[in-house]
C-alpha positions in Angstrom: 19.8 -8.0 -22.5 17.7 -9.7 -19.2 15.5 -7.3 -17.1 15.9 -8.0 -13.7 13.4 -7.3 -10.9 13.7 -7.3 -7.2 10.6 -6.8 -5.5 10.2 -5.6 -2.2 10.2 -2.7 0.4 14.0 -2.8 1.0 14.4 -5.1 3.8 17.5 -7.1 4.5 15.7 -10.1 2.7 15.0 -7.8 -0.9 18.5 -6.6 -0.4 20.0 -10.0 -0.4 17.7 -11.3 -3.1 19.0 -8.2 -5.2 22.9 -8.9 -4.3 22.1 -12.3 -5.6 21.0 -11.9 -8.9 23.8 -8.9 -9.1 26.7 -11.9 -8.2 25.1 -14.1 -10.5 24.9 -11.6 -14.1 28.6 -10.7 -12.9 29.6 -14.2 -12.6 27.9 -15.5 -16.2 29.1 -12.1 -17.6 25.4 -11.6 -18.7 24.1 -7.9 -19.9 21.2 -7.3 -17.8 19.3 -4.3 -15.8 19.2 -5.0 -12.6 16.2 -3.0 -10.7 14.6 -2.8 -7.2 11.3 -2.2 -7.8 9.8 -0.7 -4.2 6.2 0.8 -5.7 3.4 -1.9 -4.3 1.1 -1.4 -7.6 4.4 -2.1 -9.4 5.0 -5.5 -7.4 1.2 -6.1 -7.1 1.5 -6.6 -11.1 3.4 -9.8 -10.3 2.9 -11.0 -6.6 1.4 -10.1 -3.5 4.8 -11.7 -1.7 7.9 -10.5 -1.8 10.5 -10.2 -1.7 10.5 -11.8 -5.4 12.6 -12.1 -8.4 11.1 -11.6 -11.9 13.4 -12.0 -14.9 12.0 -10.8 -18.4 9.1 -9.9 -17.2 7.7 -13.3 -15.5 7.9 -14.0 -12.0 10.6 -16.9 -10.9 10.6 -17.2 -7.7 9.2 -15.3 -4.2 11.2 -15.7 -1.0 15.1 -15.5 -0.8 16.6 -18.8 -2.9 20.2 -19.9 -2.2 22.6 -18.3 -4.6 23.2 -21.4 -6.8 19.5 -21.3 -7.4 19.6 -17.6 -8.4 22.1 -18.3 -10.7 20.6 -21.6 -12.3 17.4 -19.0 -12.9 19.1 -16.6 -14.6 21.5 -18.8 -16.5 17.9 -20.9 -17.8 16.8 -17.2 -18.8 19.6 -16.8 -20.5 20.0 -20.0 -22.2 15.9 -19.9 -23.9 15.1 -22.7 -21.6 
């Protein structure tokens, strides 16, 4: 199973980062945990930017990606590439 983070305060751009990656495990019809992660030494651990996507515990990408590169990320992840 993939562990998903979102990190970020909750603004509209951690939101959409987080609807993202939810669209994209739905779509591949991947098992994964999908968590917004809001606690600063929590996202400090990984990046001082966010929001930010971290997938097994390393950090893929900061900023807001369109979805097909959300989905590419995850299905790499997925894949052992």
């Amino acid at each position: 199973m993939l562990e998903i983070k979102i990190l970020g305060a909750g603004c509209p751009r951690c939101k959409t980062l987080e609807k993202l990656a939810k669209r994209a495990v739905e779509e591949l019809g991947v098992e994964a945990k999908v968590e917004h992660v809001h606690d600063p030494r929590e996202i400090a651990k990984y990046t001082f930017t966010t929001p930010a996507l971290v997938v097994n515990n390393k950090l893929k990408i900061q900023g807001v990606p369109d979805y097909p590169k959300v989905k590419e990320i995850i299905e790499e992840e997925v894949s052992g590439k």
